[in-house]
C-alpha positions, 0 to 999 in steps of 0.5 A: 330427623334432620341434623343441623348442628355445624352446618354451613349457614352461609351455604344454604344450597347445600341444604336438603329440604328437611334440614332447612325445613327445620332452620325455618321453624328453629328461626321463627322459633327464636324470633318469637322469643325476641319478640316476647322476651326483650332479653332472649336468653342465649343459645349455645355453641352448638347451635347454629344460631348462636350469636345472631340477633332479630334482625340477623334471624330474619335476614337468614329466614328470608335466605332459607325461604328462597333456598327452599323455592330452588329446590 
């Protein structure tokens, strides 16, 4: 299984095709609990996605879609 606790979102070349495979359905994940729950309870630290808000989440997705097409 592909382990994605404290890795480098702002480095997504790094990223092998599990790993992102699995922050692309993390991020659709977490944007369909924004979507249905307009107070999304928060994530923890360990999370790579703590902190970031819907229009944060859709940004990186977009960013991972185009790190999966350099593979």
């Amino acid at each position: 299984m592909a382990t994605i606790k404290g890795k480098d979102l702002n480095n997504l070349s790094d990223w092998n095709e599990k790993e992102l495979r699995k922050l692309k359905i993390n991020l659709n994940n977490r944007l369909q609990t924004f979507q249905f729950s307009p107070k999304a309870k928060d994530l923890p630290k360990s999370n790579p996605l703590f902190g970031l808000g819907a229009e944060e989440c859709k940004q990186l997705l977009e960013e991972v879609k185009k790190a999966e097409k350099n593979l």
